[in-house]
VOGU-3710 file (C-alpha; in Angstrom, 3 decimals, decimal comma):
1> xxxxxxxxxx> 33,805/-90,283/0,920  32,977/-86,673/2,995  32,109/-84,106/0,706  33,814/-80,956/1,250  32,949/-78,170/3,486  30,888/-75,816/2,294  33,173/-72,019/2,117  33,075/-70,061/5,402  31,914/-66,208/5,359  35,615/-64,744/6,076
11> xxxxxxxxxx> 36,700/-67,606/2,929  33,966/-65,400/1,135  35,477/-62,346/2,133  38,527/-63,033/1,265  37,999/-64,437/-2,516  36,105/-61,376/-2,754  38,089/-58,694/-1,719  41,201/-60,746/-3,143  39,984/-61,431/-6,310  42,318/-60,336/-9,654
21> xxxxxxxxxx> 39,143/-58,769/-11,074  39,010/-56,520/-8,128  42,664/-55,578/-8,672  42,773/-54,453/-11,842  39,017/-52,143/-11,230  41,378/-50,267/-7,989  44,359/-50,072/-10,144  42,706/-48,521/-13,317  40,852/-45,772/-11,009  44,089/-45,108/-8,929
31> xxxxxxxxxx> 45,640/-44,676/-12,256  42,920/-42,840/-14,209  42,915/-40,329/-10,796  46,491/-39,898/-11,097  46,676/-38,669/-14,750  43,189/-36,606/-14,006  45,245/-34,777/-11,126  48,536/-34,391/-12,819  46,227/-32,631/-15,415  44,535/-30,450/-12,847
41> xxxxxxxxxx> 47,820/-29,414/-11,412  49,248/-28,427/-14,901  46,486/-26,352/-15,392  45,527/-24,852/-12,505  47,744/-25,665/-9,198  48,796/-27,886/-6,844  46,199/-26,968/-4,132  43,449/-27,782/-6,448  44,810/-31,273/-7,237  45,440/-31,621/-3,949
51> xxxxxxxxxx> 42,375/-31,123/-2,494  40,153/-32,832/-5,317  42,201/-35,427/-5,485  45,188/-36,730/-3,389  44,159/-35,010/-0,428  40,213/-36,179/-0,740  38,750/-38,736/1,457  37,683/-40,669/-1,673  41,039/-41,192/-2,716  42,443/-42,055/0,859
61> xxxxxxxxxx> 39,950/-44,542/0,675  40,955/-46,160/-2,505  44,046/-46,568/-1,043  42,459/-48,236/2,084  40,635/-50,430/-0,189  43,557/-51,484/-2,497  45,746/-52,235/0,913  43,290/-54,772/1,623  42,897/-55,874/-1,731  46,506/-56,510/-1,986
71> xxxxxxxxxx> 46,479/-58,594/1,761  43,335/-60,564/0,841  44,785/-61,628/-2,248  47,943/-62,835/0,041  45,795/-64,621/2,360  44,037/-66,346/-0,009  46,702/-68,319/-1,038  47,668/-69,042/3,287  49,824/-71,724/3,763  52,072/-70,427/1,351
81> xxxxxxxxxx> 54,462/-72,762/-0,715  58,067/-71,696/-1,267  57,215/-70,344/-4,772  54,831/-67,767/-3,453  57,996/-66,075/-1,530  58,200/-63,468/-4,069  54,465/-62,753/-4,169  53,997/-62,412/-0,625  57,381/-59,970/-0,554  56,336/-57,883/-3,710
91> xxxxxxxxxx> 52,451/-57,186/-1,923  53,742/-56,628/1,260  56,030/-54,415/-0,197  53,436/-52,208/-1,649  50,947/-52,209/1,600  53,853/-50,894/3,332  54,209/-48,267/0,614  50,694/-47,356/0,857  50,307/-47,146/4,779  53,017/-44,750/4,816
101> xxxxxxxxxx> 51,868/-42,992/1,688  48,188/-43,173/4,060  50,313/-42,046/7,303  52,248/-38,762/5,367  48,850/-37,096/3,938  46,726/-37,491/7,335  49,619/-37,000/9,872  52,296/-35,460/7,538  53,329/-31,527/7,763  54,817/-29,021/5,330
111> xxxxxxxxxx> 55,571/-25,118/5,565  57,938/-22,718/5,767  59,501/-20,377/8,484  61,080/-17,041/7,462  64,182/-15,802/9,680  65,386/-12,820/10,894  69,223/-12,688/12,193  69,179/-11,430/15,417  65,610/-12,029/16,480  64,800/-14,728/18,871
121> xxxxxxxxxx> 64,262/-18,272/18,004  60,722/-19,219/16,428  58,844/-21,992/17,811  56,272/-22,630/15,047  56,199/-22,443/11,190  53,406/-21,598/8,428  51,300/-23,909/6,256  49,442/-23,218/3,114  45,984/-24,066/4,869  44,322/-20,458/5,155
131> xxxxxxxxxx> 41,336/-19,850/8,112  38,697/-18,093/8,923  38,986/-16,739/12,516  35,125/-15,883/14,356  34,806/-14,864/17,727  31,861/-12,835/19,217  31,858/-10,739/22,441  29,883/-13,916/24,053  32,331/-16,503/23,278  35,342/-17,319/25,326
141> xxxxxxxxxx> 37,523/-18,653/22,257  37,397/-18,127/18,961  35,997/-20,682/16,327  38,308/-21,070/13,378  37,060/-22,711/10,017  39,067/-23,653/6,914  39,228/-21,220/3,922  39,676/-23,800/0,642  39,716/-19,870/-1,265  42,154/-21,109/-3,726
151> xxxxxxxxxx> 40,265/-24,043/-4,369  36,656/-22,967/-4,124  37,200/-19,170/-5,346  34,180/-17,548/-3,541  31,933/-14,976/-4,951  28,853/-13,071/-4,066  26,985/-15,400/-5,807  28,584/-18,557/-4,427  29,944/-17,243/-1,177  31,822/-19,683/1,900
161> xxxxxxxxxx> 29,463/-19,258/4,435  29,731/-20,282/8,094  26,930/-20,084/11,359  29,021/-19,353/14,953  26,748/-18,411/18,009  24,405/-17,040/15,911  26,242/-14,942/13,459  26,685/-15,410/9,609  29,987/-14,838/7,663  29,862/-14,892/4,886
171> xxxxxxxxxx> 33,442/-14,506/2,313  32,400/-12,738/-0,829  35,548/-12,552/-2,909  39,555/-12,664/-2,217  42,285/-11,244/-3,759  46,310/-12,051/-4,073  46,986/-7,716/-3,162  44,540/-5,630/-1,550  45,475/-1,868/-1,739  44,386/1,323/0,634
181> xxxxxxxxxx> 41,647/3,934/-1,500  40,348/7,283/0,164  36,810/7,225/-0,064  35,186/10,773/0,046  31,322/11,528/0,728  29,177/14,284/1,129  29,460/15,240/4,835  27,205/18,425/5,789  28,189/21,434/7,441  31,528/19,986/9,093
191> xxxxxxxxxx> 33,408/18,598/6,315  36,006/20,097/4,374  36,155/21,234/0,228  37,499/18,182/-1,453  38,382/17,818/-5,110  39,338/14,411/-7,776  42,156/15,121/-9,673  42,827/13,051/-12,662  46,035/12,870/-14,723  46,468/11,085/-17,999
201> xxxxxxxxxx> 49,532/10,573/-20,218  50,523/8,312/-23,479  53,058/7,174/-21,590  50,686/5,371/-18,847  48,349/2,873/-19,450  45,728/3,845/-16,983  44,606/7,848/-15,523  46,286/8,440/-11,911  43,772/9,591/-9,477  43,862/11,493/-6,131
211> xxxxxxxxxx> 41,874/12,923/-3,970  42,418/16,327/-2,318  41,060/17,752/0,525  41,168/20,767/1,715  42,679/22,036/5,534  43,900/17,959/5,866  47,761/18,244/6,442  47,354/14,275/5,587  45,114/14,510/2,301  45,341/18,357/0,917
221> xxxxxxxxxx> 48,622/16,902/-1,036  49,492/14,474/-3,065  53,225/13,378/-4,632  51,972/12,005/-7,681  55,572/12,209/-9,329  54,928/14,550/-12,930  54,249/16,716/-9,832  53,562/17,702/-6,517  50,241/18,942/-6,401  48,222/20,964/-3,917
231> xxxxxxxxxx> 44,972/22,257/-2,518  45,037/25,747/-0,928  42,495/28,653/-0,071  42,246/30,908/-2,457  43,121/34,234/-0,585  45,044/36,810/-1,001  48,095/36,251/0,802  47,746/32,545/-0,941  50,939/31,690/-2,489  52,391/29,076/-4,907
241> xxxxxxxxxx> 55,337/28,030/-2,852  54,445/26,567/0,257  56,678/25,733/3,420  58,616/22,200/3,222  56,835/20,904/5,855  58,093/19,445/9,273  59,360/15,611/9,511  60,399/13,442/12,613  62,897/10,621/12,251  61,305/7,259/12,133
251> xxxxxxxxxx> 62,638/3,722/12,203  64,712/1,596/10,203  62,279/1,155/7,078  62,559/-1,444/4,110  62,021/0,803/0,843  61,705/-0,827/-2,484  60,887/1,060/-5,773  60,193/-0,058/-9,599  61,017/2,326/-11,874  60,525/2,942/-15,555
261> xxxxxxxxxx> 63,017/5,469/-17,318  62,019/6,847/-20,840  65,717/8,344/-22,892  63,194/10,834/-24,858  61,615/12,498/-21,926  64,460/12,591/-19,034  62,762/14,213/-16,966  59,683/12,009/-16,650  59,507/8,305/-15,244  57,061/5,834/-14,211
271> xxxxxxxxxx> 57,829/4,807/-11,247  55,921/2,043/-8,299  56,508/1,872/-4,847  56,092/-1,835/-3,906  57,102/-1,539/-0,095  58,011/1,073/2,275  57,826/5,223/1,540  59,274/6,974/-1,971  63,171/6,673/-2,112  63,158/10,103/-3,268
281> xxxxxxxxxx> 66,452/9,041/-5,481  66,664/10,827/-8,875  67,303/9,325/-12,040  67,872/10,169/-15,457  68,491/7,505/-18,803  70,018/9,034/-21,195  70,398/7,337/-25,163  72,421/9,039/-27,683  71,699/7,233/-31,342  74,320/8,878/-33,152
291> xxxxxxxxxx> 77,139/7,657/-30,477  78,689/4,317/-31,033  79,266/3,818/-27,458  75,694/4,505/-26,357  74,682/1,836/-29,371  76,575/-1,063/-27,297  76,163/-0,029/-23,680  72,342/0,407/-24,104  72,700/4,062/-22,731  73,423/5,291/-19,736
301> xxxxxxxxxx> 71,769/5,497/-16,209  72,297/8,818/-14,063  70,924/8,385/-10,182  71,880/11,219/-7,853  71,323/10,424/-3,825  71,824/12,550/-1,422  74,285/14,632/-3,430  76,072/11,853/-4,414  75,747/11,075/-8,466  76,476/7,179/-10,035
311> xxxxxxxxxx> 76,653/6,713/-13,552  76,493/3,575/-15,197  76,928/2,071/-18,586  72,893/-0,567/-18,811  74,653/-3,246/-20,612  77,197/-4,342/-17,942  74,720/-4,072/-14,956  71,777/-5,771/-16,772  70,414/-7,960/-14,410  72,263/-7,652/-11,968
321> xxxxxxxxxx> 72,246/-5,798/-8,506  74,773/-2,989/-8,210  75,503/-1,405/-4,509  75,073/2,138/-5,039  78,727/2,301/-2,862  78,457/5,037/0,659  74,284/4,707/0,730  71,872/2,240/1,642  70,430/1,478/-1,757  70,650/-1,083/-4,521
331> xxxxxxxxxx> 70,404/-1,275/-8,147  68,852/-3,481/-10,280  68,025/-3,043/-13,758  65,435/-5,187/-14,802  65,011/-4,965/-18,760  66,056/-2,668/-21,604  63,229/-1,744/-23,929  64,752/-0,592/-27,648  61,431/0,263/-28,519  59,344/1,069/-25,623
341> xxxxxxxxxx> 55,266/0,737/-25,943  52,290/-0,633/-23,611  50,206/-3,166/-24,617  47,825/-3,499/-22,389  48,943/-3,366/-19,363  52,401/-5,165/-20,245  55,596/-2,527/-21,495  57,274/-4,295/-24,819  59,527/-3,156/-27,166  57,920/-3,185/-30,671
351> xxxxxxxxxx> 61,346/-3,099/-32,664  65,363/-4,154/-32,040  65,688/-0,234/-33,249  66,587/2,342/-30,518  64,125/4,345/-31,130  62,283/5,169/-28,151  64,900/4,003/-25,729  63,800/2,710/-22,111  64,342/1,027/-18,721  62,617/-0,948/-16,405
361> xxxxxxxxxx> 64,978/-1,248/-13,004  64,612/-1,875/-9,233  65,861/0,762/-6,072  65,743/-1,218/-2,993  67,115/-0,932/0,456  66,545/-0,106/4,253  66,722/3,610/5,720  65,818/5,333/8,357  61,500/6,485/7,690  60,599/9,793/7,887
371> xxxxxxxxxx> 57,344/10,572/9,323  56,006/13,421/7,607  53,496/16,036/9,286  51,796/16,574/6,236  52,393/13,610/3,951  50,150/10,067/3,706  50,740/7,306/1,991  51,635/7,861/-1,005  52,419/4,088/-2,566  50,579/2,905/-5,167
381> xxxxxxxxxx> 50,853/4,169/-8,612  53,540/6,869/-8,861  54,684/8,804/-11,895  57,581/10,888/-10,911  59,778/13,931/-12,880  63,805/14,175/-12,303  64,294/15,286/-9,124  61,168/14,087/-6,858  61,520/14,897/-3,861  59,126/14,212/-0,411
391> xxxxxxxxxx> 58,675/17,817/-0,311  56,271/20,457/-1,397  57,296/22,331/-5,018  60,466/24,450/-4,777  62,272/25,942/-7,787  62,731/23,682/-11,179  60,646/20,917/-9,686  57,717/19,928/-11,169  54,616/21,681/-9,156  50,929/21,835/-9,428
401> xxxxxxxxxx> 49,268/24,491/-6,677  45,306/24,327/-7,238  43,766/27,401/-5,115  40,120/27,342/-4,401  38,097/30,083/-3,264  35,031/30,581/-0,767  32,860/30,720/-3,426  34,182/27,517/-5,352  36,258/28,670/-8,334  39,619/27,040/-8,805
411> xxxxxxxxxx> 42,897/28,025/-10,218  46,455/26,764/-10,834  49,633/27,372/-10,974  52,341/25,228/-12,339  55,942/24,808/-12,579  58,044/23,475/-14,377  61,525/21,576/-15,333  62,132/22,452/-19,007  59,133/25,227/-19,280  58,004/28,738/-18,185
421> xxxxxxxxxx> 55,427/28,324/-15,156  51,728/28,646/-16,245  48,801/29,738/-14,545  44,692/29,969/-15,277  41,185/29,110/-14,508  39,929/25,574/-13,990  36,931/24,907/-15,189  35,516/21,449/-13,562  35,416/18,508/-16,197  37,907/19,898/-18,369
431> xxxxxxxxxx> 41,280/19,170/-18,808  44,304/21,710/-18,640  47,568/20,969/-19,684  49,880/22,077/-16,544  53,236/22,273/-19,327  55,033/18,479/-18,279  55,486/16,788/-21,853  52,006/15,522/-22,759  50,210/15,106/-19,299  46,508/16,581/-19,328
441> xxxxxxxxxx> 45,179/17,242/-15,754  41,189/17,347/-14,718  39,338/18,098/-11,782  36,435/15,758/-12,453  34,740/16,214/-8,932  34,012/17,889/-6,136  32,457/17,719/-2,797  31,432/20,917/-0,674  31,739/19,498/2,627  34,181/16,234/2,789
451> xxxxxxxxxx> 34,061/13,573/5,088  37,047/11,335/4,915  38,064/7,888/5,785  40,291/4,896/4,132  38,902/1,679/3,013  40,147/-1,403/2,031  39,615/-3,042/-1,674  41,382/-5,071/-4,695  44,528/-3,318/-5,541  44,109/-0,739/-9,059
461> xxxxxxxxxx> 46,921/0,460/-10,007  47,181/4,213/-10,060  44,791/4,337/-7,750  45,152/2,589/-4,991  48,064/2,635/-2,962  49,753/-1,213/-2,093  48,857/-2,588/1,429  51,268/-5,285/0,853  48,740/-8,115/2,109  46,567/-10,240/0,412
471> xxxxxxxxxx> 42,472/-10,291/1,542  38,973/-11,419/1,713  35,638/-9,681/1,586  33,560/-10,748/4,323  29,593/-10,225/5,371  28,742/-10,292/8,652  25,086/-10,780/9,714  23,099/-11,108/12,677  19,458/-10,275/13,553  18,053/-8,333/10,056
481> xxxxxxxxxx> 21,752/-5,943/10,066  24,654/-6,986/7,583  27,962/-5,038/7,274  30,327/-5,995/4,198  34,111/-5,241/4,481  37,322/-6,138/3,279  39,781/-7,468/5,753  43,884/-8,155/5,228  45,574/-11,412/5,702  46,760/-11,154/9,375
491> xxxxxxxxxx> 44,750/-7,660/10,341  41,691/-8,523/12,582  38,477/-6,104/12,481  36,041/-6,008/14,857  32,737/-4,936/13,677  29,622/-3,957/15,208  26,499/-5,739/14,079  23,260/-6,717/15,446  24,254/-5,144/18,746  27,016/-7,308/19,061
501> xxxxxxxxxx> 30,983/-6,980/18,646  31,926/-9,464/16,141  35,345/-10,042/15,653  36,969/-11,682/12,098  40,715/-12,103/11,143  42,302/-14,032/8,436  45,650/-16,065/8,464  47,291/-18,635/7,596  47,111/-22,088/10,182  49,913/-21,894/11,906
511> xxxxxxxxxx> 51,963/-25,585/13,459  53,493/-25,605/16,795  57,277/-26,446/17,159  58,678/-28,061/20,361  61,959/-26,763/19,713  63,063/-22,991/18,717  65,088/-22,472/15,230  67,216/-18,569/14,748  69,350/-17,731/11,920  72,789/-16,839/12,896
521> xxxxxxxxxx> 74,097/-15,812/9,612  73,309/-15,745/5,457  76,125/-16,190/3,373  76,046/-15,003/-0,556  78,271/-16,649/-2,849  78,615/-14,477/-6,303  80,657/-15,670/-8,924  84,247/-13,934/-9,599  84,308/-10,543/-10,801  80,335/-10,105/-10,685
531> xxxxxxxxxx> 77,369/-9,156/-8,132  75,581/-12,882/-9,738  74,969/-14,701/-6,933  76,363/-18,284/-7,210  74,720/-20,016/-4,293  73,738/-18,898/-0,669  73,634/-20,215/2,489  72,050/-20,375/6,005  73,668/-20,801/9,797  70,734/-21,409/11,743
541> xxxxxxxxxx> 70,746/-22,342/15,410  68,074/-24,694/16,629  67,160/-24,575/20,417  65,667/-27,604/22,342  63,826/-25,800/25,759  63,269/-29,740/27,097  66,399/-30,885/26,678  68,850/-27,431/26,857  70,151/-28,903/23,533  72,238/-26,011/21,319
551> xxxxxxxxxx> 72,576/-26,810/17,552  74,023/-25,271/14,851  73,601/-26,607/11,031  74,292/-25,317/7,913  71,622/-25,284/4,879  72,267/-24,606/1,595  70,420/-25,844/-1,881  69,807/-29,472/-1,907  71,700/-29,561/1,764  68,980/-29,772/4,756
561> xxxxxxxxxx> 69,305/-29,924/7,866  66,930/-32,056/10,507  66,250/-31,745/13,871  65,723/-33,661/16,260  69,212/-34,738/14,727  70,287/-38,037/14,731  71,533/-41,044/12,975  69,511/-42,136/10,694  66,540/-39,047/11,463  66,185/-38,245/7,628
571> xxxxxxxxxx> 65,677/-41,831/6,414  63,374/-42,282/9,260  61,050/-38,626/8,341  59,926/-38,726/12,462  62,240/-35,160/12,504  61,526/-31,709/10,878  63,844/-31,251/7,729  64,861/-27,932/6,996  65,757/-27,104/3,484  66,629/-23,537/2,005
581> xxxxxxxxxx> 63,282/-22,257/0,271  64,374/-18,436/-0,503  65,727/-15,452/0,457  65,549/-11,547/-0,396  68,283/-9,795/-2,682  67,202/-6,506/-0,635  67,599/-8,353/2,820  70,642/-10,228/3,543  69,308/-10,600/6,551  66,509/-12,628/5,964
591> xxxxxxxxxx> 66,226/-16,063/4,993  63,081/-18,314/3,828  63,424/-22,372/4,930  60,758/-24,612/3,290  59,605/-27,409/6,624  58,923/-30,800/6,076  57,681/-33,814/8,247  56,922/-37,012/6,746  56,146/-39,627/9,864  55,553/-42,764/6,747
601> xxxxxxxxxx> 58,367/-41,918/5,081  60,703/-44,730/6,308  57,509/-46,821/5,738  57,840/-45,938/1,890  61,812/-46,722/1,694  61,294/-50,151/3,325  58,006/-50,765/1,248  60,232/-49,537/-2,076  63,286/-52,129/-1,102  60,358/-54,611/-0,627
611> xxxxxxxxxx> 58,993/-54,819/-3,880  62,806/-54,491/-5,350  63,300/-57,608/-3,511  59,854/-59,350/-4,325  60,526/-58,733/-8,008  64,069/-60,013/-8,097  62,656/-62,967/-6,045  59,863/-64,024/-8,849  61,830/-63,191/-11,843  65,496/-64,925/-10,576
621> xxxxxxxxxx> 65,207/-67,185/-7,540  61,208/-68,483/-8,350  62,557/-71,605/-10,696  64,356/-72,756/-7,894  61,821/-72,828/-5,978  58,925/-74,640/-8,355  57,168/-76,857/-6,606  57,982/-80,525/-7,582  56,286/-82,903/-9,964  52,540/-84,099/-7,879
631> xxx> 53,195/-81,162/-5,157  49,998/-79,699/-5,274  50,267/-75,580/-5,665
//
């Protein structure tokens, strides 16, 4: 009798890498990762899970290992008898699952593209992945490094740091909205008088600040809404009422505006400019307690543009957009406050009781831009009276002139809406009350000779004024010199730095299309006898250079469209689906289409139908085929 042969090194192998034991170890860390992430992504977000977990190499490589778990414990059991069908099925099943589950995260894309109709077709969309872009004045292309910011929040302490030719940058900090601050310094004999002007309310949670500067048609006013204020020369032929100064036409401009209305004081409002210049629309909310009407309609809203008035009842347009019918502007009121008060920074009504009456609503639209000749930015922070204007103070507008003379003494003069004008001495550090409800104003410092310049930083409300981008702080160093800065998403610097031209942007990675996709039209459904929108729709037009192919699709919610289009291309994931993301109330124009490729996703269906199969094989057709009384298993 021959004794058996002793196991080979690949039957080793396999009844190691097969074994049950095995199984269960991958299986209760796959598992134990998957409830770890789902926890991570409640708490925190997606990206983080994502990149700790189902985006790590670790994990990839658990499912590498429990792919060949699953086909060693298959092989294993080679030649297999008739019984085993179902086995064999159900694990190949769930390889197949896995390599395309393998195939989608390495080789797999997602984005978004955001259309314009009537601009030409866009050959490439946006991902989430943000990077770093480096190039110095001796390099011939630029070296671009991954940003993990929302995963790995930087900080001075723990900054990302990255080596290219010889430079160091370093990213200190980000933030979601960086706004634009005027930073003023001490500048010698050139620079101009420059005051701080600080003005505080009850009604506003935090002081609104401003610098002035004297002799700058850009900086020596400021439309800071309880009043336009002012820095003149104190001479004699000074005077309170300036000239409404010059303005050229500019192009079509996106404008949107969130305003706070207060029924006791009519004349004030908070209001914030979140893109574009000041609409310049008035408004009044008015709230009569003792009138039964005024009780159910919430009050009324009063908005006067360009000489024409609107007047609406709150209750019917709550939540909703209203056209503002003949102008380019549209309503939307927000929220009704019965009993308005800030916590914090958050507005909340303290009571169901009417009794201090308010509104929080939205002005939004596109107009032609005016470029001023003596105006800057003016976004951030805004508190405005009835009636602001982008003009200088003229009769029954709010107005704060602030003369200084050669020798440094200030004075004011004030207007206003509801009181006699007053006038007096300012003495630096204190606070005078220019006669607008409860505001308190203070010049809290001043600078001889000013030089000027605008710097980017963290947006603070009230003071800062939005750039509408987020940011990073960067450090840039290079032989013993360091300069620190912070840059917006999508606006390259170029800094100077060791004797060498160093140049860092921001962004967002970007994935080449072979094909071009325009939007033709958006379509707003709204349902009967309201401005609710009930659904919306795309007509995009997808252009194929190659093959001079012409396509136009329709998206709408839970509709996509794919191209390359063809039977079968969705099942199949090898073509870019299309699916409607977003789009902008303001905007009709403009459309947002989330992008997705998935190149294993036809592996996962099969795999899925596999398994379905192997199951239904082991649990219904196995007794039939048991192997037969002596077959050996």
């Amino acid at each position: 009798m021959t004794e058996p042969e002793p196991p080979s090194v690949a039957q080793h192998f396999l009844e190691f890498f097969g074994s049950l034991k095995l199984a269960m170890l991958l299986l209760a860390i796959l598992i134990g990762a998957s409830i770890v992430g789902t926890i991570v992504e409640s708490r925190f977000d997606a990206a983080v899970a994502q990149a700790y977990i189902y985006d790590s190499s670790w994990f990839i490589a658990w499912l590498v290992l429990l792919c060949m778990n699953l086909i060693c414990s298959a092989l294993v059991r080679y030649p297999w008898k008739p019984h085993l069908t179902g086995f064999v099925i159900t694990h190949a099943g769930i390889v197949t699952v896995l390599i395309g589950a393998i195939i989608g995260r390495i080789w797999g894309v997602e984005g978004n593209v955001t259309l314009f109709k009537g601009e030409e077709p866009l050959n490439y969309i946006v991902t989430r992945q943000k990077l770093l872009e480096i190039r110095t004045s001796e390099m011939k292309e630029s070296s671009f490094q991954a940003l993990p910011i929302e995963v790995h929040a930087p900080s001075p302490e723990k900054p990302l740091s990255f080596d290219v030719n010889g430079v160091k940058v370093s990213v200190l900090g980000s933030a979601e909205e960086l706004g634009t601050k005027t930073v003023v310094e001490e500048g010698g004999e050139d620079g101009s008088p420059a005051l701080h002007v600080v003005m505080q309310s009850a009604m506003v949670p935090k002081p609104i600040e401003q610098w002035l500067v004297l002799g700058d048609a850009e900086r020596n006013r400021a439309d800071l809404g309880p009043a336009v204020i002012q820095l003149a020369a104190d001479t004699p032929t000074a005077s309170p009422k300036p000239e409404r100064p010059g303005s050229l036409p500019g192009p079509l401009q996106t404008a949107r505006e969130l305003r706070f209305a207060f029924a006791k004081m009519p004349e004030m409002g908070i209001t914030r400019s979140v893109e574009g210049q000041p609409t310049g629309i008035e408004a009044v909310y008015r709230f009569d307690r003792s009138a039964q009407t005024h009780q159910k309609s919430h009050g009324m809203l009063e908005l006067e543009v360009d000489g024409k008035r609107f007047e609406f009842p709150v209750a019917p347009i709550l939540g909703k957009s209203t056209p503002l019918k003949g102008t380019p502007w549209t309503l939307k009121v927000l929220k009704y406050f019965a009993d308005f008060r800030m916590s914090g920074k958050e507005p909340m009504s303290v009571s169901e009781e009417p009794n201090n009456p308010a509104l929080m609503f939205e002005i939004a639209g596109k107009t032609a831009g005016r470029l001023s000749a003596s105006l800057g930015g003016n976004a951030g922070m805004l508190i405005h009276g009835h009636g602001q204007q982008q003009q200088p103070s003229v009769p029954g507008k709010n107005s704060l002139m602030i003369f200084r003379n050669p020798a440094g003494r200030l004075r004011f003069e004030a207007t206003s809406q509801r009181h006699e004008p007053r006038s007096g001495n300012i003495e630096p550090g204190q606070e005078f009350l220019p006669g607008w409800a409860d505001w308190k104003v203070k010049i809290d410092k001043q600078v001889a000779a000013a030089v000027v310049h605008e710097e980017l930083a963290p947006l603070s409300e009230g003071i800062f004024r939005p750039a509408g981008m987020a940011g990073i702080q960067v450090r840039v160093e290079k032989g013993g010199e360091s300069v620190t800065q912070w840059i917006g998403m999508a606006s390259p610097v170029h800094l100077r730095v060791g004797g060498e031209s160093v140049h860092v942007s921001f962004g967002q990675r970007s994935h080449p299309l072979s094909f071009g996709v325009a939007l033709e039209d958006f379509e707003v459904e709204r349902d009967e006898g309201t401005q609710s929108p009930a659904g919306f729709k795309s007509r995009v037009r997808f252009v194929d250079p190659g093959s001079k192919t012409v396509v136009e699709r329709e998206i709408w919610m839970n509709h996509p469209a794919n191209f390359p289009d063809f039977p079968g291309a969705g099942l199949l994931g090898t073509s870019y689906k299309f699916s409607q993301a977003s789009w902008n109330p303001n905007d009709l124009n403009q459309t947002t289409l989330q992008v997705l490729r998935d190149p294993g996703w036809s592996l996962k269906w099969i795999g899925s139908l596999m398994v379905c199969g192997g199951i239904f094989t082991m649990f219904y057709i196995k007794p039939y085929m048991a192997p037969r009384e002596g077959e050996k298993s």
